[in-house]
C-alpha positions in Angstrom: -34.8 19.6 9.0 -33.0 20.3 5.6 -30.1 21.8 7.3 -29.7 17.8 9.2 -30.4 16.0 5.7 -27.9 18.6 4.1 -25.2 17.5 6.5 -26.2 13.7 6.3 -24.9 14.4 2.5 -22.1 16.0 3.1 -20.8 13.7 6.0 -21.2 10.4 3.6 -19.9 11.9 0.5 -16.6 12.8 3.1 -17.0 9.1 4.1 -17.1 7.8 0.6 -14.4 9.7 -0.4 -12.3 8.9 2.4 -13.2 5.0 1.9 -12.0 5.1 -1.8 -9.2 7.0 -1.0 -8.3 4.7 1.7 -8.9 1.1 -0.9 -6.9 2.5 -3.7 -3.8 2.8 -1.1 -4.8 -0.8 0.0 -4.7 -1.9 -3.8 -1.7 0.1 -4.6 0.2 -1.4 -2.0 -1.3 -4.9 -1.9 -0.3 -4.6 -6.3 3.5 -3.6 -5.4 3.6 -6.9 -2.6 2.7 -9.3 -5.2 5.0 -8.0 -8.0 8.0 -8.5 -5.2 6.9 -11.1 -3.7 5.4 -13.8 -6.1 6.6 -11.6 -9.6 10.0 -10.9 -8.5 10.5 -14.3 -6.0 9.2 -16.5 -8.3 7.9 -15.9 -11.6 10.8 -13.1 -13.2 13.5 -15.3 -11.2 14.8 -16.3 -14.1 15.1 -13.8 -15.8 16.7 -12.2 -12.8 19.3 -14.9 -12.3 22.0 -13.0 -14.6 21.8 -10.2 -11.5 24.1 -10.6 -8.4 23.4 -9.2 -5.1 25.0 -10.5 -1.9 26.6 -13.3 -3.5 23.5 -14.5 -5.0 21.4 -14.2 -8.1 18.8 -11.2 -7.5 15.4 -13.4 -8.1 16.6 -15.3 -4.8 17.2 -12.0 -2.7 14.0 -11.0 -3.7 12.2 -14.5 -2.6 14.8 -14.2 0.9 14.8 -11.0 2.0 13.5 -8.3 -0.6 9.9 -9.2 -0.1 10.2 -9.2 3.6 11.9 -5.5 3.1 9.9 -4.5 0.9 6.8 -5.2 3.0 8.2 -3.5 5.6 8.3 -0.3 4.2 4.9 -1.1 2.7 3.8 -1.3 6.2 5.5 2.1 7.2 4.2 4.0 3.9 0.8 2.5 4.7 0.6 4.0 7.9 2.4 7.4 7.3 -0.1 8.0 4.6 -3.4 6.9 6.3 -2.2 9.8 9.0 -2.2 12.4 6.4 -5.6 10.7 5.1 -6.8 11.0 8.5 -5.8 14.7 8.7 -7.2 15.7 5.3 -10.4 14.2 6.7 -10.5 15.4 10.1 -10.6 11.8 11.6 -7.0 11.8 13.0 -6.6 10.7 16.7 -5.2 14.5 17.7 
């Protein structure tokens, strides 16, 4: 009976740990979409003005087409690292 309570423990500390580990990649990335999207898009844009990129001043780009790219590889980092969460947890799908 100890031995099942003993790996009750362990299994929810792995779960805890995987959970935190899991919402500070959530927070990270959610953090870096705002600072591109509504810092860089809108709030810095002036100060980002001076910059050209494509024939237009940076703070646009970024409120055009930055944000969007930059969410995409948010997406793609999000999911490359929850595999090698997964792994390091033994919860991956192979």
């Amino acid at each position: 009976m100890a031995d099942h309570s003993t790996n009750s423990a362990q299994t929810a500390e792995a779960d805890k740990g995987y959970w935190q580990a899991n919402l500070r990649l959530i927070y990270i990335s959610l953090a870096i979409w705002a600072l591109v999207s509504f810092g860089f898009g809108i709030l810095l844009r002036p100060l980002l003005s001076g910059i050209a990129v494509g024939g237009t001043d940076l703070g646009f780009w970024f409120a055009q087409q930055g944000s969007i790219l930059v969410f995409l590889v948010l997406i793609f980092n999000y999911a490359w690292r929850m595999n090698k969460l997964d792994a390091e947890f033994g919860v991956d799908e192979e």
